[in-house]
MARLUMTI-968864 format. One line per field, with one value per residue: residue number from 1; residue in three letters; x, y, z of N, C-alpha, C in turn. Coordinates in steps of 0.1 Angstrom, whole numbers, plus 2048, in hexadecimal, padded with zeros to 3 digits. Each point is the difference from the previous one (the first is absolute). Example, Ala and Ser with C-alpha at 12.3 -4.5 7.8 and 13.67 -1.06 7.14 Angstrom:
# residues 2
n <- 1	2
res <- ALA	SER
n.u <- 884	7FC
n.v <- 7C7	80B
n.w <- 84E	7F9
ca.u <- 7F7	809
ca.v <- 80C	80B
ca.w <- 800	800
c.u <- 809	7F8
c.v <- 80C	80B
c.w <- 800	808
END
This chain:
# residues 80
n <- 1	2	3	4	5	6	7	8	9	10	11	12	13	14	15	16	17	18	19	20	21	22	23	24	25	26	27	28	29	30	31	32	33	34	35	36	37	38	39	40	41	42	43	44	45	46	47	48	49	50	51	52	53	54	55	56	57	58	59	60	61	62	63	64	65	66	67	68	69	70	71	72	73	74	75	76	77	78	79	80
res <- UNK	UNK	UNK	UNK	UNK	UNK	UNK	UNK	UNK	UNK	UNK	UNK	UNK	UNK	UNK	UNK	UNK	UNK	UNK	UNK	UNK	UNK	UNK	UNK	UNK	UNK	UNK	UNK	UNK	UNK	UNK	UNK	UNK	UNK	UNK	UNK	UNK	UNK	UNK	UNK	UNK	UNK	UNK	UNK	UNK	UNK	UNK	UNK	UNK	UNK	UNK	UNK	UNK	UNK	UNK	UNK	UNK	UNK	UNK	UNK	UNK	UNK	UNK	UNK	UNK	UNK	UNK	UNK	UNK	UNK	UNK	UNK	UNK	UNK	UNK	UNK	UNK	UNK	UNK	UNK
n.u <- 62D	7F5	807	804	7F4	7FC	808	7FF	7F6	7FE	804	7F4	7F6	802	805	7F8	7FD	807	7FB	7FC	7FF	7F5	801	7FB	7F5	810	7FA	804	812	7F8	809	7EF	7FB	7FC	803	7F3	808	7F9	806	805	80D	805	80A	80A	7FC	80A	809	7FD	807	808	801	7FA	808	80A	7FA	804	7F2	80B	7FD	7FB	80E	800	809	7FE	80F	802	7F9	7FA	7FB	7FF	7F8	7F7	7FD	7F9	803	7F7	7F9	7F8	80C	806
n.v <- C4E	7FE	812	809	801	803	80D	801	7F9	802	802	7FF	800	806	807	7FD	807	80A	7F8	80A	807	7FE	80A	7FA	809	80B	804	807	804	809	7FD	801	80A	802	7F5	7F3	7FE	7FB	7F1	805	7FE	7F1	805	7F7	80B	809	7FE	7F4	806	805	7F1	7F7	805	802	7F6	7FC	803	7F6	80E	7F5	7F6	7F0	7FB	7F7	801	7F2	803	7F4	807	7F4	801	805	809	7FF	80B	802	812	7FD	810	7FA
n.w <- 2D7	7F6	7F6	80B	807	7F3	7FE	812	7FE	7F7	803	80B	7F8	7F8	808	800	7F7	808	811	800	808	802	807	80C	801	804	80E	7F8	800	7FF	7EE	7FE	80B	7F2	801	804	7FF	7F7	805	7F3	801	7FC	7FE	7F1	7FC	7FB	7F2	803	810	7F7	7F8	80A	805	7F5	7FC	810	805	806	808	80B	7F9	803	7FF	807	7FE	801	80B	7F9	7F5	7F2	804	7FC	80A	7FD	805	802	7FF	805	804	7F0
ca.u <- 804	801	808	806	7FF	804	809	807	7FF	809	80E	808	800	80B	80B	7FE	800	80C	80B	7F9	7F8	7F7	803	7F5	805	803	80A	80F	806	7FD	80A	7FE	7F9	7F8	7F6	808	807	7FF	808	7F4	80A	812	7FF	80C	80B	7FD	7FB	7F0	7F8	7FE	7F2	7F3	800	7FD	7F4	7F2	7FA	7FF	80C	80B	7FF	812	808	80D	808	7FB	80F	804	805	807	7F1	801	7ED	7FA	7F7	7F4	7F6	7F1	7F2	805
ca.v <- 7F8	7F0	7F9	800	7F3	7F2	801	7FF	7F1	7FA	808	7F5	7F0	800	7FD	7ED	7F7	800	7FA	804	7F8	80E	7FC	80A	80D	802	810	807	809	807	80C	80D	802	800	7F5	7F8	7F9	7F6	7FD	7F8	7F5	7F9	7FF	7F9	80C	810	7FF	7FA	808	812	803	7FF	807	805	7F8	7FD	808	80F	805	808	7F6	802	7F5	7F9	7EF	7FE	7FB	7F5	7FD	80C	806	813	802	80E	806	80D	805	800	80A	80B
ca.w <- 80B	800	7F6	809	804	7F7	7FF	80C	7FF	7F1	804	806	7F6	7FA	80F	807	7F4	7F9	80A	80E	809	806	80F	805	804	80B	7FE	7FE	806	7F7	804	802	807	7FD	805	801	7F2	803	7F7	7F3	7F8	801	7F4	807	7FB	800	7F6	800	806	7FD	7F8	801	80C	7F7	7F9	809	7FD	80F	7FC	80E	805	802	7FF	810	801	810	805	804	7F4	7F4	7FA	7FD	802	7FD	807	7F9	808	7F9	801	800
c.u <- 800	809	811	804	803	809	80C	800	804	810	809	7FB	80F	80A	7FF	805	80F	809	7FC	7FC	7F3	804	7F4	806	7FE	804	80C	805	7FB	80B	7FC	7F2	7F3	7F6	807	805	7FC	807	7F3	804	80B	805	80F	80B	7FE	7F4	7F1	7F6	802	7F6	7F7	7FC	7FC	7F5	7F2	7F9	805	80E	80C	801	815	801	80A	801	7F7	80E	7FE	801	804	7F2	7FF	7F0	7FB	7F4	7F9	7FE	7F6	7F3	80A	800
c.v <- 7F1	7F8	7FF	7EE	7F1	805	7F7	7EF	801	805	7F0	7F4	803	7FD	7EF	7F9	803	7FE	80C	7FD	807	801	80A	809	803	80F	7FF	80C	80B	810	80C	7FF	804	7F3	7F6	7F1	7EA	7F6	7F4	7F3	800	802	7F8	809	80C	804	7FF	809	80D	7FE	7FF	812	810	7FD	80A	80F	80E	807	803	7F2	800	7EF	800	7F2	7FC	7FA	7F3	7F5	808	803	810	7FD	810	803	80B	802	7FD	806	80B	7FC
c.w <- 7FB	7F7	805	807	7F8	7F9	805	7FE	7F3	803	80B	7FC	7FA	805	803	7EF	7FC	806	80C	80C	806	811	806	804	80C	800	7FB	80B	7F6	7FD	800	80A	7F5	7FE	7FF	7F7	805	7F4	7F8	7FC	804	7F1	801	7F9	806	7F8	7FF	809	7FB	7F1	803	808	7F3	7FB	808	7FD	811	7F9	809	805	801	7FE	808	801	80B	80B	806	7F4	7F5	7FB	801	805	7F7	808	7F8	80A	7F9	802	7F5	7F1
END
């Protein structure tokens, strides 16, 4: 759990150092009823949110534009 955890913060250090943004976390529309998906990061590409999202240590996460900007959030489950 704890390598998880500093996994999860070295992941969005990275995100901030490469123009990221960290955003608190808020429920997600979750696309699947198996739990619930919280968003971890802004990322300012596709690109930039399907690596970190490949990178990150969960395995049930997604990447979504947002709809008030050109930013991408990534959401994780983080029971998974």
């Amino acid at each position: 759990m704890r390598a998880r955890i500093w996994l999860t913060g070295a992941a969005l250090g990275a995100a901030l150092l490469t123009g990221g943004t960290v955003a608190t976390a808020q429920a997600a529309p979750a696309p699947s009823a198996a739990g619930t998906h919280v968003d971890i990061g802004t990322f300012p590409s596709r690109s930039a949110c399907l690596s970190f999202g490949q990178a990150g240590v969960y395995s049930d996460w997604y990447c979504q534009k947002s709809s008030t900007t050109n930013n991408w959030h990534l959401w994780v489950n983080l029971n998974s």
